[in-house]
C-alpha positions in Angstrom: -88.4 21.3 14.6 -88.1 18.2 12.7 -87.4 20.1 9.7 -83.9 21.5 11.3 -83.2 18.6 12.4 -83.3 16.9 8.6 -81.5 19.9 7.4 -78.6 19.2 10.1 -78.4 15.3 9.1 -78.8 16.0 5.4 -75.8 19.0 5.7 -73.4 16.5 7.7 -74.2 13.8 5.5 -73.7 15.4 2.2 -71.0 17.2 3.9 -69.3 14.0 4.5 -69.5 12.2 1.1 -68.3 15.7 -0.7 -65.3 16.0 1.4 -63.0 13.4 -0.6 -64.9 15.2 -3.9 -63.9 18.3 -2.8 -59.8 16.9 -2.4 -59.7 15.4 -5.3 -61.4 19.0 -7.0 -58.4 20.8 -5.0 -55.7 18.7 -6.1 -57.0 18.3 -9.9 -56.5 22.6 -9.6 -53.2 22.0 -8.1 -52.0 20.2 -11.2 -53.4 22.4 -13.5 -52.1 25.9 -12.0 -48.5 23.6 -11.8 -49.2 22.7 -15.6 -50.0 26.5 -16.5 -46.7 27.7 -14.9 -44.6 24.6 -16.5 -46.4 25.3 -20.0 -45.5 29.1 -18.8 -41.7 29.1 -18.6 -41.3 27.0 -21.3 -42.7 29.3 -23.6 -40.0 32.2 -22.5 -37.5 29.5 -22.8 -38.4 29.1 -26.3 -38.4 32.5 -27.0 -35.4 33.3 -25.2 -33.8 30.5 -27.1 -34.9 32.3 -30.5 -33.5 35.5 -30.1 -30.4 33.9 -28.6 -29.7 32.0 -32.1 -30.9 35.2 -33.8 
């Protein structure tokens, strides 16, 4: 019984600090999928632009 019960306070504990880590994770892939999709369309933009001049 007491082990459950050190389980539950460890889980809401650890649960609690990892919440802001776990944010921060989610935004960090937020601005790296938007950084993909920039980096992306500018690489058809360039080669748009080079057979355009071509």
């Amino acid at each position: 019984m007491v082990n459950k019960e050190l389980k539950e306070i460890l889980r809401s504990v650890l649960k609690e600090e990892l919440q802001p880590i776990h944010s921060d994770i989610q935004g960090l892939k937020r601005d790296v999928d938007s950084l993909k999709e920039g980096q992306r369309h500018l690489q058809i933009s360039q080669i748009k632009s080079c057979y355009a001049v071509a």
